[in-house]
C-alpha positions, 0 to 999 in steps of 0.5 A: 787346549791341552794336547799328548806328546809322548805321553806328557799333557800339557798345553798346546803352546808348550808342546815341542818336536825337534827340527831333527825330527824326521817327520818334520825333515822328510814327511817321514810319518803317518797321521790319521783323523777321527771324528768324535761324536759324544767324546767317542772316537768313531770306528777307534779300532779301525783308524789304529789298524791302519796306522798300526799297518802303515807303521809296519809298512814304513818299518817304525813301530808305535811307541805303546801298545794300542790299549794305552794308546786307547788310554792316553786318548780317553785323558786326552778327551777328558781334559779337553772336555771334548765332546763333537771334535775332531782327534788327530794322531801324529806318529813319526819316526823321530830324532836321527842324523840327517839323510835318507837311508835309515839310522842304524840304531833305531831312534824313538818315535814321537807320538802326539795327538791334538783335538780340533773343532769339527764342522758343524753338520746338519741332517736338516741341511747336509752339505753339497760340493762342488769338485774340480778336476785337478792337474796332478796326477797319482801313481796306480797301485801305489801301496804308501797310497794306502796310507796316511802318510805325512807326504801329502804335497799332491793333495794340498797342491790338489786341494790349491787348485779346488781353492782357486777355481772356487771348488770345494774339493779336488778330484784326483786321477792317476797316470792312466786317467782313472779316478782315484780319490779326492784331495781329503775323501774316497770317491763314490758314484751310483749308476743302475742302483749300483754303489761304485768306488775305485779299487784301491789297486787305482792309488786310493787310500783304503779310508775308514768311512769307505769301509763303513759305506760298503758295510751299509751297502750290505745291510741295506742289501744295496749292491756295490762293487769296485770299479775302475772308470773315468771322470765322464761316468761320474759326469753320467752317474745318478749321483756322486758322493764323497767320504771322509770321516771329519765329515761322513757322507758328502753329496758332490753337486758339481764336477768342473762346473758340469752340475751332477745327477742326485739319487735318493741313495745319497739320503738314504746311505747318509741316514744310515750312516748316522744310525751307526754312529749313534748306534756306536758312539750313543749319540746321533749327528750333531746338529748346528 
């Protein structure tokens, strides 16, 4: 596999960062996820936004403009000859002196992007599944939370106990007891043929493919709303889904080994979510 650091392609048991890399000491960083559908990046503008506000945020720039950036994506594709995969986009503040204030002379950021296998989906057979409610708890009004920060410690520890209960997926809360999010996804619940989602002001992250969801909301004239609540409406809910953009749209069968409603919505989001990505990628969903 061949990835990009810093502009050099070259393959991926050659790339090297520094251990004074301050992503690598403090998390300090940001990445963001793509799914690739036809060698295409879906919604590529959307994902450099963010990263580009959370770098404003996080007072680090990208080291290039977004249409080199662009550029650099397109080779990367290229060389990989990637077609349905994964691209990941890694940016952190770079090489500095040890310590948590931030170094007087700005250091250069580093800047890698990498293509994984993507889960192999089927519109025959989508997936469903199952989620726990994890111990951690996420702190409300959060504006890192916004972000895909490198700092993920309470997601992984999230997602450890979905593993060990033998779920597929964590549901967070935070201090209040509100929903938030999941380990790696937004959460989403019907009730009265409403489409709701936490506001981000609970601690969510402002993700992609929700932005994508509340778009179709409108186009199929479906109302959607955010809305603080807690985990027993999802528990009363016609049907829960989850949203992430490795995956699209994911029914939740289960919370906490409590089975959940299943509205024809779900279907009916998940078909038009895959009419836009073949409308914008040129291609439908790949089938396994």
């Amino acid at each position: 596999m061949i990835v990009c650091l810093n502009g050099q392609f070259l393959p991926a048991e050659e790339a090297r960062v520094s251990i004074f890399d301050r992503g690598f000491l403090y998390g300090d960083g940001l990445f963001e996820t793509l799914r690739l559908y036809g060698g295409r990046p879906f919604r590529w503008d959307q994902h450099v936004a963010r990263l580009t506000a959370g770098a404003q945020w996080l007072r680090l720039s990208l080291p290039v403009p977004p249409p080199l950036l662009r550029a650099w994506a397109r080779e990367l594709i290229r060389r990989n000859q990637a077609t349905d995969a994964v691209l990941r986009l890694t940016l952190t503040r770079g090489v500095a002196p040890p310590g948590y204030s931030l170094p007087d002379a700005a250091p250069q950021p580093c800047l890698a992007m990498s293509l994984h296998p993507a889960p192999r989906l089927s519109a025959a057979r989508p997936p469903r599944w199952r989620l726990v409610t994890s111990s951690l708890r996420l702190p409300p009004g959060d504006t890192l939370g916004r972000f895909k920060t490198c700092n993920k410690l309470p997601q992984i520890l999230a997602r450890a106990e979905a593993q060990a209960a033998g779920a597929d997926e964590a549901l967070l809360l935070n201090t209040t007891g509100e929903v938030v999010e999941a380990a790696a996804s937004n959460v989403f619940w019907i009730h009265d043929n409403v489409v709701a989602t936490p506001p981000l002001a609970s601690g969510a992250l402002a993700g992609v493919t929700r932005a994508v969801v509340r778009e179709l909301c409108d186009e199929l004239r479906l109302p959607v709303r955010e809305q603080a609540t807690r985990p027993d409406a999802l528990r009363q809910a016609a049907g829960v889904f989850l949203t992430v953009s490795t995956w699209g749209l994911i029914e939740a069968s289960a919370l906490d080994g409590q089975a959940l409603g299943r509205s024809p919505l779900v279907a009916r989001l998940r078909s038009a979510y895959r009419a836009a990505v073949a409308r914008e990628c040129g291609k439908g969903w790949p089938e396994s």
